[in-house]
C-alpha positions as CSV (number, residue, x, y, z in Angstrom):
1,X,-31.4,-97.4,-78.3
2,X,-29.9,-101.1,-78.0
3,X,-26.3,-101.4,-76.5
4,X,-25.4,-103.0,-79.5
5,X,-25.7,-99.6,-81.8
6,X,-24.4,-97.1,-79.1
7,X,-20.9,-95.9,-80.6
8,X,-18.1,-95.9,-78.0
9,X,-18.4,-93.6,-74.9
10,X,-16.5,-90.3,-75.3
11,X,-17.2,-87.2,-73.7
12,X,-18.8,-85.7,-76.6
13,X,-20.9,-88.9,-76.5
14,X,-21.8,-88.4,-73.0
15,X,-23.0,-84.6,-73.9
16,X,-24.8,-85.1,-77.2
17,X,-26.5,-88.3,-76.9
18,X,-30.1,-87.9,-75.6
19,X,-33.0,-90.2,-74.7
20,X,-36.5,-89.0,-73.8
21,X,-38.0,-89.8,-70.5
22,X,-41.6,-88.9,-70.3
23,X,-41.6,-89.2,-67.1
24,X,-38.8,-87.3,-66.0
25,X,-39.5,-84.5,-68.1
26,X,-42.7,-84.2,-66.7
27,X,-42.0,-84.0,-63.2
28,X,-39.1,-81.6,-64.3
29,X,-41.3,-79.1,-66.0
30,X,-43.8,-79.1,-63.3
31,X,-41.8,-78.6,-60.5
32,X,-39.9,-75.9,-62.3
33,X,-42.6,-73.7,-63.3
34,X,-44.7,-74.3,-60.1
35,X,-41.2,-73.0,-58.1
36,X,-41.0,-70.3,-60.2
37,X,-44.8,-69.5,-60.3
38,X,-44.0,-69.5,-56.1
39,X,-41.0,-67.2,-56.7
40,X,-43.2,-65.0,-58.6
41,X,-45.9,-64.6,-56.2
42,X,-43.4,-63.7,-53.1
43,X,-42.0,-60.9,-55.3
44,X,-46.0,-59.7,-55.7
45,X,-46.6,-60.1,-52.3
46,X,-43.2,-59.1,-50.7
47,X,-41.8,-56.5,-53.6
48,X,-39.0,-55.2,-50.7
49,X,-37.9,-59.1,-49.6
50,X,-38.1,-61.0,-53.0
51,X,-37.7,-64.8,-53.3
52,X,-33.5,-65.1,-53.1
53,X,-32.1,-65.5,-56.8
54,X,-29.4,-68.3,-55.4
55,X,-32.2,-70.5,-54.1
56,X,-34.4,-70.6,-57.6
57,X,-31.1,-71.2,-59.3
58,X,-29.9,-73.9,-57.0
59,X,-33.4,-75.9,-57.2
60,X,-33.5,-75.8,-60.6
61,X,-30.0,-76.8,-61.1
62,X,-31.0,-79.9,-58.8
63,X,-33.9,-80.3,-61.6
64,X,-31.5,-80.1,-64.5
65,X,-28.6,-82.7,-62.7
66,X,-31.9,-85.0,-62.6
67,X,-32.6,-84.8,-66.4
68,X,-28.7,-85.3,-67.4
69,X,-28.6,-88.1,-65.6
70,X,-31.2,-89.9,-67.2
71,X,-31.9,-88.2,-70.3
72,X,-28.3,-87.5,-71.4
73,X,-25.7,-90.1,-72.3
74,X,-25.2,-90.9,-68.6
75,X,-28.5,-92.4,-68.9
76,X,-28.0,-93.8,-72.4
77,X,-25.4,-95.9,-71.4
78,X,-26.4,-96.8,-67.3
79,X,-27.9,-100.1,-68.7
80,X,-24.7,-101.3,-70.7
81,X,-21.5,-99.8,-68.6
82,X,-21.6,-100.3,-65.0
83,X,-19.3,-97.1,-64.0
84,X,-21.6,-94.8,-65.7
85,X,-24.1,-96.5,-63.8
86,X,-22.7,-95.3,-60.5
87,X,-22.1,-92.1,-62.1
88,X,-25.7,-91.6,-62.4
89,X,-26.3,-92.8,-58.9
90,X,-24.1,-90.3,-57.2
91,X,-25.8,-87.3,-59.5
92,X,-29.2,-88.7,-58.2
93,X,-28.2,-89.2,-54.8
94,X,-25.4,-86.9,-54.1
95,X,-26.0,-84.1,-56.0
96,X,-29.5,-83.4,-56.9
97,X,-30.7,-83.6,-53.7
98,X,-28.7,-81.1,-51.7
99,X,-29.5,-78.5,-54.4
100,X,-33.2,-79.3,-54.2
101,X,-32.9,-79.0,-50.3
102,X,-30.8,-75.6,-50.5
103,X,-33.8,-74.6,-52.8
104,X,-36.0,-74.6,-50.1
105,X,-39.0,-75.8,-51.7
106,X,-41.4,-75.9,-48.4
107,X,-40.5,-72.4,-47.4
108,X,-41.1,-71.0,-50.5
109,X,-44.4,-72.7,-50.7
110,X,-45.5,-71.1,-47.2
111,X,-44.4,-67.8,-48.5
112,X,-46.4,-67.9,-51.3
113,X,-49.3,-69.8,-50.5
114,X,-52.5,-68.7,-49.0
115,X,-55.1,-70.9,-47.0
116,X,-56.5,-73.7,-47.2
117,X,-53.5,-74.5,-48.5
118,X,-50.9,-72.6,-46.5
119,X,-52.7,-74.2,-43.0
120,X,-52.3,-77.9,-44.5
121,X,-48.9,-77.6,-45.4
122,X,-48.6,-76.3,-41.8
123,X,-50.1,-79.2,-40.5
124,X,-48.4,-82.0,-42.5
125,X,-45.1,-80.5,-41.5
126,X,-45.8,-80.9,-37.6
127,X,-47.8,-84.4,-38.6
128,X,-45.7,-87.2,-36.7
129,X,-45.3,-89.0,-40.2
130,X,-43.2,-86.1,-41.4
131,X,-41.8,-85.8,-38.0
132,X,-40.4,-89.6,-38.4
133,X,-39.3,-89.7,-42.0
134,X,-36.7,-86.2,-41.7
135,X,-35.4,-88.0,-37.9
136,X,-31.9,-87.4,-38.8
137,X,-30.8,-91.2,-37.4
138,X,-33.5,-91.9,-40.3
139,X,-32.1,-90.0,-43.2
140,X,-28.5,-91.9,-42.2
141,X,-29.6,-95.4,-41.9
142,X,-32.1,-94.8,-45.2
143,X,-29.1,-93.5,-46.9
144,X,-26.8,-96.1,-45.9
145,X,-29.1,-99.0,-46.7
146,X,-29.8,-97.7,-50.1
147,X,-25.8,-97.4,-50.8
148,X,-25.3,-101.1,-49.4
149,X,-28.8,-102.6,-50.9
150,X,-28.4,-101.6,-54.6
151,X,-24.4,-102.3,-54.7
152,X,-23.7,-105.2,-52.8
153,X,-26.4,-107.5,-53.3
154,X,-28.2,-109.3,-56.1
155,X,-30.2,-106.2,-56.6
156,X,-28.1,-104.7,-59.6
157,X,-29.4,-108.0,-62.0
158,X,-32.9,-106.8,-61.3
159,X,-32.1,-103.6,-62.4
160,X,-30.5,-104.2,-65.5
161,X,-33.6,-107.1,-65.8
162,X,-36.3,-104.9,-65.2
163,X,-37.3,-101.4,-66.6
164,X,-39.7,-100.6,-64.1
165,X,-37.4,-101.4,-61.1
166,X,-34.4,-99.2,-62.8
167,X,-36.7,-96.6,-62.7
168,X,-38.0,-97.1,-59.4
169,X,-34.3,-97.0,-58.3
170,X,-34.0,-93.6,-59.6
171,X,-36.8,-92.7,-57.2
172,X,-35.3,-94.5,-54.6
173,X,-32.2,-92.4,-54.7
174,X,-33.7,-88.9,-54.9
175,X,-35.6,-90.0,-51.9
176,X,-33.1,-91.5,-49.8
177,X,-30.6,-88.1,-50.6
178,X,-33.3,-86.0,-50.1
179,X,-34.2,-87.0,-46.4
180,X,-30.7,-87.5,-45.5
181,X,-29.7,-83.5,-46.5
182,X,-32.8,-82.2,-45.5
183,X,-31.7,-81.8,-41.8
184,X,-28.0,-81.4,-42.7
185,X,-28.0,-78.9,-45.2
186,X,-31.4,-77.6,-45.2
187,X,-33.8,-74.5,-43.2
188,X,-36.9,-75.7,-43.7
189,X,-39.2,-75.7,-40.6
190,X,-39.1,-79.4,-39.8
191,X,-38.9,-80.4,-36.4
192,X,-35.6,-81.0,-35.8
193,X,-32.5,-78.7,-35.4
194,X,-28.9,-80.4,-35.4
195,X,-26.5,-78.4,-34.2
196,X,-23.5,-77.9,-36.8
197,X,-20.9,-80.4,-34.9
198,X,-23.3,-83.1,-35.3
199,X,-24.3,-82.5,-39.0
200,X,-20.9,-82.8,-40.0
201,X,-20.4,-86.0,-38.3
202,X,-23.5,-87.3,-39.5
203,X,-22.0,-86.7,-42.9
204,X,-18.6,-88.3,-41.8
205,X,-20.9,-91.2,-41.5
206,X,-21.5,-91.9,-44.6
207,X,-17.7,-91.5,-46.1
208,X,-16.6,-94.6,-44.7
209,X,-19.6,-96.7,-46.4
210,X,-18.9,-95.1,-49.7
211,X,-15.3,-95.9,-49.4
212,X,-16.3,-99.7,-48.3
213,X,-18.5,-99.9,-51.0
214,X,-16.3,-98.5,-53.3
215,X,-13.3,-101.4,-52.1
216,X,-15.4,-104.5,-52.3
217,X,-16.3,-103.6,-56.2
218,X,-12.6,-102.5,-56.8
219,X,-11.7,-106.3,-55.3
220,X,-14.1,-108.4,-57.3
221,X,-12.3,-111.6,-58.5
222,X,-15.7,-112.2,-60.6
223,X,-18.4,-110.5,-62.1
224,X,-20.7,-110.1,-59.5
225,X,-23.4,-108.9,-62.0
226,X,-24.1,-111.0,-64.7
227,X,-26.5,-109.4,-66.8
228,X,-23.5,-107.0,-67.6
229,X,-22.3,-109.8,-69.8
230,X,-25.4,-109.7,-71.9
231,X,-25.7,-108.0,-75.2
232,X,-22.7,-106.1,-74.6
233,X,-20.8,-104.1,-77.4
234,X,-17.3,-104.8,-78.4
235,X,-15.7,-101.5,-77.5
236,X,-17.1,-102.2,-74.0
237,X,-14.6,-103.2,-70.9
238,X,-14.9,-106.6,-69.6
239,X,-17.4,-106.9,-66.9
240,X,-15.1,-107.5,-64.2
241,X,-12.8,-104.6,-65.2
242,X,-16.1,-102.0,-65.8
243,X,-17.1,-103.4,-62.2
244,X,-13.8,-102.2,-60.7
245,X,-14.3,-98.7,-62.2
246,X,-17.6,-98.7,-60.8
247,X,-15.9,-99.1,-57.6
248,X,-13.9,-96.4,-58.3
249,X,-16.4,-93.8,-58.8
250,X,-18.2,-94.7,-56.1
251,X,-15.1,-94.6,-53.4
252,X,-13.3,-91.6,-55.1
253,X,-16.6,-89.5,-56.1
254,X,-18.3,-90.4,-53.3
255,X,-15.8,-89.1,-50.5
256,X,-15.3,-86.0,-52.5
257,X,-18.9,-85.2,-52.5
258,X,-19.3,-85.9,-49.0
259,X,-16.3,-83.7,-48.2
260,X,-17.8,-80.7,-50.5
261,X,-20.8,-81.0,-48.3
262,X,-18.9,-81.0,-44.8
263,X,-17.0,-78.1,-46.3
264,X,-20.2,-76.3,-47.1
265,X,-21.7,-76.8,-43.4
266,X,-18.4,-76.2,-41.5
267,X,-18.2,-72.8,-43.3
268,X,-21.9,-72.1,-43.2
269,X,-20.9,-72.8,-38.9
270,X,-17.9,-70.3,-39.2
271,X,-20.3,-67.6,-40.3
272,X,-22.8,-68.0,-38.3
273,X,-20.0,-68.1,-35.2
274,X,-19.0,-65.3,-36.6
275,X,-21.9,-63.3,-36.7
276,X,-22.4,-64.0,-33.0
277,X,-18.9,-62.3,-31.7
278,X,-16.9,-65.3,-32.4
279,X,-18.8,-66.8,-29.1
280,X,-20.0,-70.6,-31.2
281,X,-22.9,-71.8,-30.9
282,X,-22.1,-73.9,-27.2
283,X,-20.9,-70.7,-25.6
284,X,-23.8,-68.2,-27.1
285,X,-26.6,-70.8,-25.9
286,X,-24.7,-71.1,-22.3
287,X,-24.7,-67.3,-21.6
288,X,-28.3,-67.3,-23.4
289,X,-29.7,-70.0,-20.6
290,X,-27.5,-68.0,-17.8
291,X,-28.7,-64.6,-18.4
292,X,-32.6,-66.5,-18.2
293,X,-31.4,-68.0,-15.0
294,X,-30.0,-64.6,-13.4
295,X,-33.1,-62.7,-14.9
296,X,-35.4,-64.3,-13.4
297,X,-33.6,-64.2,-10.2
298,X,-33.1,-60.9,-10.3
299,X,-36.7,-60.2,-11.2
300,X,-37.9,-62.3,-8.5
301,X,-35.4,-60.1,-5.6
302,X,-35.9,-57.4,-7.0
303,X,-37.4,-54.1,-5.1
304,X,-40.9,-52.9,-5.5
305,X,-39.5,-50.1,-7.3
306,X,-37.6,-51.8,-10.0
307,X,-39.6,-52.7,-13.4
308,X,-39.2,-56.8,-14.1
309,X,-38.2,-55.7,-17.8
310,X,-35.1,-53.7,-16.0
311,X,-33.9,-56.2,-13.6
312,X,-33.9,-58.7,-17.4
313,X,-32.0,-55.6,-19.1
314,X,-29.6,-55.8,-16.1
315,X,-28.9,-59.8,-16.5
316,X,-28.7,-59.4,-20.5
317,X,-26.2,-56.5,-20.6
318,X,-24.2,-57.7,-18.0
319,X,-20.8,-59.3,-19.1
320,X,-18.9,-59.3,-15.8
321,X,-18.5,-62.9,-14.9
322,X,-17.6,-62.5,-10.8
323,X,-21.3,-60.6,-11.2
324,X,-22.8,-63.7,-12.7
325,X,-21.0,-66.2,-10.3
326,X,-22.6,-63.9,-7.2
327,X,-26.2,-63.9,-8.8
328,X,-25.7,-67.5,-10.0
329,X,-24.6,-68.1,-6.4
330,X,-27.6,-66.4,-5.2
331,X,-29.9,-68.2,-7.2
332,X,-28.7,-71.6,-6.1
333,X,-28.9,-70.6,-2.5
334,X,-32.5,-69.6,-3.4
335,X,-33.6,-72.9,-5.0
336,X,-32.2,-74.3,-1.3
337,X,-34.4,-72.3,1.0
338,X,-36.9,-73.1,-1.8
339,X,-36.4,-76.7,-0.8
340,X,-35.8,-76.4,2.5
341,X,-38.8,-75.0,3.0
């Protein structure tokens, strides 16, 4: 549809107004039925532990934000009004992703699966390619490059110049979001494991680039873009003013999203400290690591007469901290005549 004979953007507009994207559609129905054809076969296989109902819903809510935002009116319009275009970058980038990642896609497909194909998605999760690309440092400085590339540079004319690029950015986003949640958000079995202090502040990260982002738009003195000029309908902002909106959404929408997701992990982290005694994570892997220590002390002095497996029952069940000063005491003392000797 031309930008000349869209009516005016309303809400209703936004909701009724539909495009068809082969494309999208396409990938959307096959990832949805082959998730659910996965969910299906874990209930077969595993009648007592079924596929969670959260997770199917949560990946194919990420599947559905991914058609609204370029099937509906958001994508109807992301080629004549700049701020809608941001809109549908922080759906692809912001929200889609983190549902996808929450949907757990990989596990469920190891659940599922049998071999061959159960052994080679084994062995392209430890390859060092997918080792690299879900590095969290990665995931941060690929998200923070896209959010600074496509905004602040020359690179919005191509879009609006170029269908194949547009599209291409749409990829780009999905991509970027998804590699930067993945270890944030996600379980999968990738390599890494960031502890829950760290994932939040790698999501801090990315607030204060959104929100610089966000201000250089909002302070344009020109149109930066100038093929927002072209063809553009009368009910339509001027460029400079839709530009500043833009820069709105992006600062404003942005921040909020990024704060949902610290939210979601700092809670996730109060659970998960509360399911351990209220220890946290720091204090239940110090008295994990001490109890090795003292165990294998222990099993090492210990009398002929005394099981290995008793003298570690001993170290784990002990809570007495002047008893695990003595035996860390006498395990240091031991490493000396170790060296010593």
């Amino acid at each position: 549809m031309g930008s000349q004979a869209l009516p005016p953007v309303t809400v209703v507009e936004l909701v009724s107004l539909w495009q068809f994207a082969p494309v999208v559609t396409a990938f959307a129905v096959l990832a949805a039925g082959l998730y659910l054809w996965g969910v299906l076969r874990v209930r077969r296989r595993h009648p007592a532990r079924p596929w969670p109902w959260y997770r199917t819903a949560l990946f194919l809510g990420g599947l559905a934000v991914i058609v609204i935002a370029t099937e509906s009116g958001v994508g109807s319009y992301d080629d004549v009004l700049f701020w809608d275009h941001m809109i549908q970058h922080l759906l692809l980038l912001m929200v889609a992703p983190p549902l996808l990642v929450v949907g757990q896609p990989v596990t469920l497909l190891l659940h599922a699966s049998r071999n061959p194909v159960h052994t080679w998605t084994k062995k392209l999760l430890r390859s060092h390619v997918v080792t690299w690309i879900t590095w969290p440092p990665f995931g941060v400085a690929l998200y923070l490059g896209v959010i600074v590339g496509t905004h602040l540079t020359g690179f919005m004319n191509v879009v609006l110049s170029n269908d194949t690029v547009h599209e291409a950015e749409h990829v780009l986003f999905l991509v970027a979001g998804y590699l930067y949640f993945l270890p944030l958000i996600g379980r999968e079995p990738i390599h890494w494991r960031v502890s829950y202090p760290s994932r939040i502040f790698l999501l801090f990260l990315a607030m204060p680039v959104d929100a610089f982002t966000g201000l250089v738009l909002g302070s344009e003195n020109a149109n930066p873009f100038p093929l927002l000029a072209r063809d553009r309908p009368s009910w339509a902002p001027t460029p400079l003013t839709d530009v500043h909106i833009g820069g709105a959404v992006m600062w404003v929408g942005g921040a909020g999203l990024m704060f949902a997701a610290m939210l979601a992990v700092f809670f996730a982290w109060s659970r998960e400290t509360a399911s351990d005694g209220g220890l946290g994570w720091l204090e239940t892997a110090r008295r994990a690591n001490f109890a090795a220590r003292v165990g294998a002390h222990q099993e090492a002095g210990a009398s002929p007469g005394v099981p290995a497996q008793a003298a570690r029952a001993s170290a784990d069940e002990s809570v007495d901290d002047d008893e695990h000063l003595a035996a860390y005491n006498a395990y240091l003392t031991r490493l000396n005549e170790q060296h010593d000797r």
